[in-house]
LOLUM-737987 format. One record per residue: residue number from 1; residue in three letters; x, y, z of N, C-alpha, C in turn. Coordinates in steps of 0.2 Angstrom, whole numbers. Each point is the difference from the previous one (the first is absolute). Layout:
residues N
NUM|ALA|X|Y|Z|X|Y|Z|X|Y|Z
...
END
This chain:
residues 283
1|UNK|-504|-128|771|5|6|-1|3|1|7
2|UNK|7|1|1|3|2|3|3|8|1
3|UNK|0|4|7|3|6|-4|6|-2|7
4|UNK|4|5|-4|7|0|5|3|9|2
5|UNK|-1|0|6|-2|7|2|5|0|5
6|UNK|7|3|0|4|1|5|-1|8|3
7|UNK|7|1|4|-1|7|4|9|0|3
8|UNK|0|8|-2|7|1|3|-1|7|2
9|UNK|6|-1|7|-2|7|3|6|3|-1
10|UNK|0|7|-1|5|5|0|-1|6|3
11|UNK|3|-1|5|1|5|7|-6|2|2
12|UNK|-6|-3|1|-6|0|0|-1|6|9
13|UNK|-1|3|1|0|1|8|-5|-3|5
14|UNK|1|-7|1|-6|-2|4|0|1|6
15|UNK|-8|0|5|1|1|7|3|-4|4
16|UNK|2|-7|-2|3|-4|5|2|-6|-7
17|UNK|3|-3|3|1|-7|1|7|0|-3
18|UNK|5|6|3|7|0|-4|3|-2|4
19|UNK|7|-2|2|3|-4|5|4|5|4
20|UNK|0|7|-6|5|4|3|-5|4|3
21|UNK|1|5|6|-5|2|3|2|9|0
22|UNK|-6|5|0|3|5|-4|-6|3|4
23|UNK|2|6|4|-6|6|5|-6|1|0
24|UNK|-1|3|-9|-4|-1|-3|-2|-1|-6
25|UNK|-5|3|-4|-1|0|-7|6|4|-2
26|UNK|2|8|0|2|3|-3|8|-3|0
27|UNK|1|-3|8|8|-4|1|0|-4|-6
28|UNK|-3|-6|-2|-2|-4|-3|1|2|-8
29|UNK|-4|5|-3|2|4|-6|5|0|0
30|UNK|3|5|3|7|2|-2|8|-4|1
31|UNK|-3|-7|3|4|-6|-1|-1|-4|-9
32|UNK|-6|-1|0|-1|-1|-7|0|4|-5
33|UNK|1|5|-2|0|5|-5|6|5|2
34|UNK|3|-5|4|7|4|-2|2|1|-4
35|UNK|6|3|-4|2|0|-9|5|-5|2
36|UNK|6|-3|4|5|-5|-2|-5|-4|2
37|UNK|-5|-2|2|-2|-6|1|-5|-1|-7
38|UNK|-4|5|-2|-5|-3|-6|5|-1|-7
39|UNK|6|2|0|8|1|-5|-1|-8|1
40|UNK|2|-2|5|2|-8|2|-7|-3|-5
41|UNK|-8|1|5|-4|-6|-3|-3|1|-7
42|UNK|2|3|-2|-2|4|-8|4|-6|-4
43|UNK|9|2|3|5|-5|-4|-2|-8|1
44|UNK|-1|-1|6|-2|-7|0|-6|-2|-5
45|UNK|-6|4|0|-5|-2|-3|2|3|-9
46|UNK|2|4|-1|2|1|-8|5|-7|-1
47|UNK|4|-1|3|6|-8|-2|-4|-5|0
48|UNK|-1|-2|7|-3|-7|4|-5|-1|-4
49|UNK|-6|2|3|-8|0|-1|-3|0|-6
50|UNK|4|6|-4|-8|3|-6|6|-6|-6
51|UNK|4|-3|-1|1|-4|-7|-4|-6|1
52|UNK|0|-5|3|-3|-5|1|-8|3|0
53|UNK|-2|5|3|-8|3|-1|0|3|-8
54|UNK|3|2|-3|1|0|-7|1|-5|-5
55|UNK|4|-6|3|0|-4|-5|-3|-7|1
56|UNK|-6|1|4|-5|-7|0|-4|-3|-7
57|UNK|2|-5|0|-3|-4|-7|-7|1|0
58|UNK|-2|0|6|-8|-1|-1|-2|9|2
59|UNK|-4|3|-5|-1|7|3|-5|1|4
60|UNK|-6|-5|1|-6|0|5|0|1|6
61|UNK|3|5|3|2|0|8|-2|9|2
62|UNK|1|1|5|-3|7|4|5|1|4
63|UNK|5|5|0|3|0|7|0|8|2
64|UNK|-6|-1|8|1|5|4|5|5|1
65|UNK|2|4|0|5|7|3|-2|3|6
66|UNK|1|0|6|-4|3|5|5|4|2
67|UNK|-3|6|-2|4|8|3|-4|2|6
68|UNK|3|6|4|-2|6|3|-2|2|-5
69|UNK|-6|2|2|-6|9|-5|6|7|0
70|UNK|4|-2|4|4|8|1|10|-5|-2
71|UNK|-2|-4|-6|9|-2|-1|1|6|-2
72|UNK|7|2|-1|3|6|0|4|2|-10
73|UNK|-1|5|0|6|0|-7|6|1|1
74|UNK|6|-1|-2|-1|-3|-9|-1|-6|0
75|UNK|-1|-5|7|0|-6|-2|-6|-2|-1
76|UNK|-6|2|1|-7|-2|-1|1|1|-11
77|UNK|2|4|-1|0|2|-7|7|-6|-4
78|UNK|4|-1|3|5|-6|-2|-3|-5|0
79|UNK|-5|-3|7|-3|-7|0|-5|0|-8
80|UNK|-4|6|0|-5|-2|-7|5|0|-6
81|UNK|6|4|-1|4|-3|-4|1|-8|-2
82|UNK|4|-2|5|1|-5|0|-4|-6|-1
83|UNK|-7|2|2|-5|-6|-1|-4|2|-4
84|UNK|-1|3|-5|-3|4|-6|-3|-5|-6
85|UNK|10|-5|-1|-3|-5|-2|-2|-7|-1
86|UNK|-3|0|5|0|-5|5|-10|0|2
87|UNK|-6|-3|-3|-5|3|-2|-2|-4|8
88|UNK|3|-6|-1|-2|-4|8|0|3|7
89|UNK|6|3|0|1|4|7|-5|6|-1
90|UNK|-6|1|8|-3|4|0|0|3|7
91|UNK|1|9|-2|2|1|7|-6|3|4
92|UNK|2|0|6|-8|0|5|3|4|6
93|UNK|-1|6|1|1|5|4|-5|-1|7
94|UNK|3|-1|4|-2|1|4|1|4|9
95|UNK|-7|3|3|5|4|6|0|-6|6
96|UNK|5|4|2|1|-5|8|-6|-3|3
97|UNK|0|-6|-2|-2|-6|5|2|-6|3
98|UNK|-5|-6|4|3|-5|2|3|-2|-6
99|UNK|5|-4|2|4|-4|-7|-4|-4|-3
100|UNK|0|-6|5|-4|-3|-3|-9|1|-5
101|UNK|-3|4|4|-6|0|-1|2|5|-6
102|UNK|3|4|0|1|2|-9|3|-5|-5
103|UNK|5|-3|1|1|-4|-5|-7|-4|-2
104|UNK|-2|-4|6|-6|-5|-1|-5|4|-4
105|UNK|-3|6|0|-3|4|-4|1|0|-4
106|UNK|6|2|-3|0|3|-5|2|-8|-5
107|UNK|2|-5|2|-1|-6|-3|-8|-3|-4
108|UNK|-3|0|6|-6|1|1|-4|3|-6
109|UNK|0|6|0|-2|5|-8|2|-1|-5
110|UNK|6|-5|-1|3|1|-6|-1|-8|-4
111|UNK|-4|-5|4|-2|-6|-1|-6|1|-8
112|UNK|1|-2|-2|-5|-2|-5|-5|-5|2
113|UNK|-5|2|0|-8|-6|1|-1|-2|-7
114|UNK|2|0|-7|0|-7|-3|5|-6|3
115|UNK|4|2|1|5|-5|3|-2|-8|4
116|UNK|3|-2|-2|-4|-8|3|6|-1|9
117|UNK|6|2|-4|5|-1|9|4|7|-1
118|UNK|2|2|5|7|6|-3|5|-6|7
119|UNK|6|3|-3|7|-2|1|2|6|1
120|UNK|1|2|6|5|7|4|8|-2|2
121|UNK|2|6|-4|9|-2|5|2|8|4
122|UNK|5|-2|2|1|8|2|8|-1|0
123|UNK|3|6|-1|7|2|-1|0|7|4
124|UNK|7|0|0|4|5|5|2|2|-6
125|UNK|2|11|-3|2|2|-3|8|-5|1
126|UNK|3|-4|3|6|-1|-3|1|-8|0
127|UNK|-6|-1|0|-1|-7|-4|0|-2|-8
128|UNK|-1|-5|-2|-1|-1|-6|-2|-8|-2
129|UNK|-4|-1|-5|-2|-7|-1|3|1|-10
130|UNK|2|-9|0|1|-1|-6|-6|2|-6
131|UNK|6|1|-5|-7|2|-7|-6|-4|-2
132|UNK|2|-7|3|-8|-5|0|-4|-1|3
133|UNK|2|3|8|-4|1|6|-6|-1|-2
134|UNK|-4|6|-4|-6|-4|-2|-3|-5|-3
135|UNK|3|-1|-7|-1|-5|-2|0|-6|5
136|UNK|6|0|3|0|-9|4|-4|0|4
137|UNK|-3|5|5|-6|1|2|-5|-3|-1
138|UNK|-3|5|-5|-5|-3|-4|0|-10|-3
139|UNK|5|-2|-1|0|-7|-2|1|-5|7
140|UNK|4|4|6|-1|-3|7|-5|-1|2
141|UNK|-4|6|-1|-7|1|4|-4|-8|-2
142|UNK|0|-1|-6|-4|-5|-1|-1|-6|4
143|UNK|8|-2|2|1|-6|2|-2|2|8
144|UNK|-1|6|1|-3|2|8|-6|0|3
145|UNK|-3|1|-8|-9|1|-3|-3|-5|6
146|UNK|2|-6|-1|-6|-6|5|0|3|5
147|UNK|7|0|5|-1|1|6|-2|6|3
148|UNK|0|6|-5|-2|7|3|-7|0|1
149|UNK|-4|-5|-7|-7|0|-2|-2|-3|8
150|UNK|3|-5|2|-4|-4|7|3|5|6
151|UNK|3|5|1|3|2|5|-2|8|-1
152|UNK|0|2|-4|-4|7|-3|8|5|0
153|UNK|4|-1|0|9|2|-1|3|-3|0
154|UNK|5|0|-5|7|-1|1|8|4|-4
155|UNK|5|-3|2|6|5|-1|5|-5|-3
156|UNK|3|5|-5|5|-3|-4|7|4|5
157|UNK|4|-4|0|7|1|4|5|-1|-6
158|UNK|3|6|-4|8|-2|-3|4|2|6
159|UNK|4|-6|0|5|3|5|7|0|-3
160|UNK|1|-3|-4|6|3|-1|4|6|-3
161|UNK|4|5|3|0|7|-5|9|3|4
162|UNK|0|8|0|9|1|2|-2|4|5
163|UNK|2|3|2|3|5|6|3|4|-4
164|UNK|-1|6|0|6|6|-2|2|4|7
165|UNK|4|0|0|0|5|7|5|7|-3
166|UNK|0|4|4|3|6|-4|4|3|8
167|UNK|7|0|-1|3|2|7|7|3|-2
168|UNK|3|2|7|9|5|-2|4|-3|-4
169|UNK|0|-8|-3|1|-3|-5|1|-2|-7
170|UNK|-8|3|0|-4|0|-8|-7|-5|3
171|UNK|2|-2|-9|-7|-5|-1|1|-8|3
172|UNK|-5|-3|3|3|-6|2|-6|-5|-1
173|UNK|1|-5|-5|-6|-4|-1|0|-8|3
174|UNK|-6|-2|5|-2|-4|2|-4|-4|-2
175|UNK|2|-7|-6|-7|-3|-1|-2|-7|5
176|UNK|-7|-1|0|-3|-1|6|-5|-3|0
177|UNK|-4|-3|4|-6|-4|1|-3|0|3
178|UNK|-5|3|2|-4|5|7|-6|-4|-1
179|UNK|-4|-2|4|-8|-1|1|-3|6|2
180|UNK|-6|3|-3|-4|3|1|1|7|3
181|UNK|5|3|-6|2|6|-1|-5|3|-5
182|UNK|1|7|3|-7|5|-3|0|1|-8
183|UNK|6|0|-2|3|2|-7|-2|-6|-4
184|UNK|1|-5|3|-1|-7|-5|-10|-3|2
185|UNK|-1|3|4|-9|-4|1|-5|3|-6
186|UNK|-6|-4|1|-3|4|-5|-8|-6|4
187|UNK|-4|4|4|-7|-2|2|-4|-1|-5
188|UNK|-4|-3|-1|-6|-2|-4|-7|0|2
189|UNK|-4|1|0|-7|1|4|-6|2|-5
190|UNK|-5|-2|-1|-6|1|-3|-1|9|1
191|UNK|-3|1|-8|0|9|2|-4|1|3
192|UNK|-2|0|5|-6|0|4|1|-1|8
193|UNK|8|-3|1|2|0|3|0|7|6
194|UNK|0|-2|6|-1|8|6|7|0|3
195|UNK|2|-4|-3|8|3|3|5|0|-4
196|UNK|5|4|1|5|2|-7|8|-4|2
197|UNK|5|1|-3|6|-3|4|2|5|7
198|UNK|-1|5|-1|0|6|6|-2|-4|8
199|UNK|-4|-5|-4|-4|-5|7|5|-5|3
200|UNK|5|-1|-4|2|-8|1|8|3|0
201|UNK|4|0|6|7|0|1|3|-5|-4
202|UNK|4|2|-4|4|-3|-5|3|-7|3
203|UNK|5|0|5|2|-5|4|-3|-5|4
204|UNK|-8|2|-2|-8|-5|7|-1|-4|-7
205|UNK|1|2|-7|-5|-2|-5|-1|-8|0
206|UNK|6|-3|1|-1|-6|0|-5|-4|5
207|UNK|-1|3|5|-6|-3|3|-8|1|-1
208|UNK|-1|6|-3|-5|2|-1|-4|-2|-5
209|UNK|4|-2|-4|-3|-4|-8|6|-4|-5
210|UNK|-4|-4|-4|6|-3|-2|4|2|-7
211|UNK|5|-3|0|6|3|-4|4|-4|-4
212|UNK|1|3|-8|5|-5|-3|7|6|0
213|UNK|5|-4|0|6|4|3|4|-4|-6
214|UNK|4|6|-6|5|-2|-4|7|4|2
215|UNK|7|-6|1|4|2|1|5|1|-4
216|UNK|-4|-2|-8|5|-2|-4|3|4|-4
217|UNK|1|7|0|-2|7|-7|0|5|6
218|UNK|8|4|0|-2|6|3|-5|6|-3
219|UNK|-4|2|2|-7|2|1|0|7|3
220|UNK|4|1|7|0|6|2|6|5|2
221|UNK|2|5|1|6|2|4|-5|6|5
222|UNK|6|1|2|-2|2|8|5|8|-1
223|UNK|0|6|5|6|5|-3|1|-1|9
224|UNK|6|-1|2|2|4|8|5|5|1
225|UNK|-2|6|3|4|4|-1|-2|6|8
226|UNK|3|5|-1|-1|4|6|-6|1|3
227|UNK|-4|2|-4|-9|2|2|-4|-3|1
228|UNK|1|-8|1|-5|-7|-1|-1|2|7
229|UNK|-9|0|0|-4|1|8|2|-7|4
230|UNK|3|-4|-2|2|-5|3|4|-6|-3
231|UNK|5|-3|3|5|-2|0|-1|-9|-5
232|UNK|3|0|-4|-1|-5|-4|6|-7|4
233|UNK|-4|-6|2|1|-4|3|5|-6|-5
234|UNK|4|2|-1|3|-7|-3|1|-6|1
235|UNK|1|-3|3|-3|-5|4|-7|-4|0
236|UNK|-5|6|-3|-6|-3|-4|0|-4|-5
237|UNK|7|-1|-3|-1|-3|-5|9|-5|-2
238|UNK|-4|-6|-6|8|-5|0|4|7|-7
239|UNK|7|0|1|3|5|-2|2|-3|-8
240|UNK|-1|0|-4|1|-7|-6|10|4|-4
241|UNK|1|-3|-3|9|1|-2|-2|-1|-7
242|UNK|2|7|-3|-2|-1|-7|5|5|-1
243|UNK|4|0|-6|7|4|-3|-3|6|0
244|UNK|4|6|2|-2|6|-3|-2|3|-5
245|UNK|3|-3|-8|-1|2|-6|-8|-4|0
246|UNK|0|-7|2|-7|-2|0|-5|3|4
247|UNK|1|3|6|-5|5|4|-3|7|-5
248|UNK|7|2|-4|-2|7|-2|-4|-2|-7
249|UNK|2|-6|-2|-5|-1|-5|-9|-3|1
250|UNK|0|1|4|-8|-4|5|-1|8|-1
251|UNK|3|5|4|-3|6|1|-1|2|-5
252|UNK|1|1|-9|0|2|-3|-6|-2|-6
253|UNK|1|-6|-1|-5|-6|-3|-7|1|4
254|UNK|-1|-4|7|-6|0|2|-2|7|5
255|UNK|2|5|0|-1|5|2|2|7|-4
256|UNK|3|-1|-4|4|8|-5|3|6|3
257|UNK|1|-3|7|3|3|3|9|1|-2
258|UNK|2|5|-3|6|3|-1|4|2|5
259|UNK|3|-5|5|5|0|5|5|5|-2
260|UNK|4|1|-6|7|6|2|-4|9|-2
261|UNK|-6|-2|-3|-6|6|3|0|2|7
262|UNK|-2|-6|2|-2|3|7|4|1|5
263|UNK|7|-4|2|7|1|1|1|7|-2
264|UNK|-2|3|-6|5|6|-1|-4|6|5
265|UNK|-8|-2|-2|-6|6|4|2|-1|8
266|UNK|2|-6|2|3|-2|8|5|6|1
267|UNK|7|-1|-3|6|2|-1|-3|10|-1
268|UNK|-3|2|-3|-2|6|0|-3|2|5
269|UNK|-4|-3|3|-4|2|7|5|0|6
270|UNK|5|-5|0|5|0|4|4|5|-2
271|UNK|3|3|-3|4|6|0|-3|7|1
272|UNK|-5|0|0|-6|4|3|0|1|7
273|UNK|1|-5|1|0|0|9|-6|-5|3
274|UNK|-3|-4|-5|-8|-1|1|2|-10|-1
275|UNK|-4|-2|2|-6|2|6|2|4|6
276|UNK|-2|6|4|0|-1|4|-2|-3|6
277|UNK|-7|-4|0|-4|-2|6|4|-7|3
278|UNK|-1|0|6|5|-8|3|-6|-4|-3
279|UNK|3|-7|0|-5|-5|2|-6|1|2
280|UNK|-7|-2|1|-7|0|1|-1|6|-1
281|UNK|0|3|-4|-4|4|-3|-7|-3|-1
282|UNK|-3|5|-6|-9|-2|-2|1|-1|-6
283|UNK|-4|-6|-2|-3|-1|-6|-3|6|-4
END
C-alpha cells in the first residue's frame, strides 16, 4: 500500500525561513494577510491549483492546507467554500512556528501506519499538477520500488510542465523542462520513515537518493507573479516551442485549468489597482 500525502501552504505565518525579511511577527502578519495580497493568492489558487486537485483520476490522495490558527475573514470563510468539494484537501490550522518543523509535523501525523511507503509532494498555493499526477505516480513508483527498497528512498522527478507568469502585460505562458522542481517531485520512503520531504531541499534530491525522472508529459505548472518569496529562475530549465493554441490546450486537458477564466480574474484584480506588493513578497 502506498499513501500519497502532499502539503500546501497558504500564507502560513512562519518564524523564519522567508527570503523577504520583515521586523517582526506582527510585521510579518500584516504583509501576509493583507487584503490585495490574499485577493491575489486566493485567485491563483481558485484558477491554478484547486482544478487539477479536483480533477485527479485517482482519488487516493491527502493534501495538506497549512493556515495561521488566526487566518482572517472573509477569506478564511471563502477558502472552506472553495475546497468544500474537494474531500482530499484537509485544512491544518496552525500558530506561528519554524516553517520547517511545522510542515514536517504536520506531514508526519497525517501518515497512515497501515501504509507500506507514503509518497509526499508539496505545492505552492499557485502551483498545479496534472489530473493524473497521481495515478502516474502511483504506476511510476513501481518501477522505483527496487531501488528505494535497497536505499530506503527515492523520488520521482516530472519535469516537464509551463510557467505562467502574470505581469503589466497579461498572462504569459512558458512551457519548459526544469529538473527537480518542487511542483513536479514526489519523495517516496517507507512509512516509518523519520524524515519527511521538509528534510530533503528540492534542488539536493538527486544526490541524496535515487530517481526516476519522466520528461515526457507536462505534469506540473508553476504560477509567477508579484508575491513569489523568490524569484523563479528561468534558465533552470530548456524552454521547449510549442504553438499557443497547443499550449492552452495542455492547460486545459491535463490540468482544467480554464485560461480566458483566469485571464479575466487577472484583468479584474488589475483595474483594481492590485497587486499591489513589488516583487518578493511572501508566500
Amino acid at each position: 500500500m502506498v499513501q500519497f500525502l502532499g502539503l500546501c501552504r497558504f500564507s502560513y505565518p512562519a518564524l523564519q525561513d522567508f527570503q523577504t525579511r520583515h521586523a517582526d511577527l506582527s510585521a510579518r502578519r500584516a504583509a501576509l494577510y493583507a487584503p490585495d495580497r490574499l485577493d491575489l493568492r486566493m485567485m491563483w489558487f481558485e484558477h491554478i491549483l484547486l482544478p487539477g486537485i479536483r480533477g485527479q483520476t485517482d482519488k487516493d490522495f491527502k493534501l495538506l492546507l497549512l493556515l495561521g490558527e488566526d487566518f482572517p475573514d472573509p477569506w478564511r470563510g471563502r477558502m472552506a467554500e472553495l475546497i468544500r468539494d474537494i474531500p482530499q484537501i484537509v485544512p491544518v490550522f496552525r500558530a506561528p512556528l519554524h516553517h520547517r518543523g511545522v510542515c514536517r509535523d504536520a506531514l508526519m501525523a497525517a501518515r497512515d501506519p497501515a501504509a507500506d511507503w507514503v509518497a509526499e509532494f508539496r505545492l505552492d498555493d499557485d502551483d498545479a499538477v496534472a489530473v493524473d499526477f497521481i495515478a502516474r505516480a502511483r504506476e511510476d513508483f513501481e518501477i522505483l520500488r527496487p531501488m528505494a527498497e535497497q536505499t530506503g528512498s527515492g523520488a520521482l522527478d516530472y519535469q516537464r510542465g509551463v510557467l505562467v507568469e502574470t505581469g503589466p502585460e497579461g498572462v504569459e505562458l512558458l512551457p519548459l523542462v526544469a529538473r527537480y522542481w518542487a511542483a513536479g517531485l514526489c519523495l517516496c520512503y517507507p512509512s516509518a520513515h523519520e524524515q519527511s520531504l521538509m528534510d530533503y531541499p528540492h534542488h539536493r534530491v538527486w544526490w541524496r537518493m535515487p530517481t526516476v525522472t519522466r520528461p515526457e508529459t507536462a505534469m506540473f505548472v508553476r504560477g509567477s507573479h508579484a508575491t513569489n518569496d523568490s524569484p523563479i529562475n528561468r534558465r533552470e530549465g530548456i524552454t521547449l516551442k510549442i504553438p499557443p493554441a497547443t499550449l492552452r490546450g495542455i492547460l486545459d486537458k491535463r490540468f482544467g485549468i480554464d485560461l480566458p477564466a483566469f485571464r479575466a480574474a487577472w484583468d479584474d484584480l488589475r483595474r483594481l489597482g492590485r497587486p499591489a506588493p513589488p516583487r518578493g513578497g511572501l508566500r
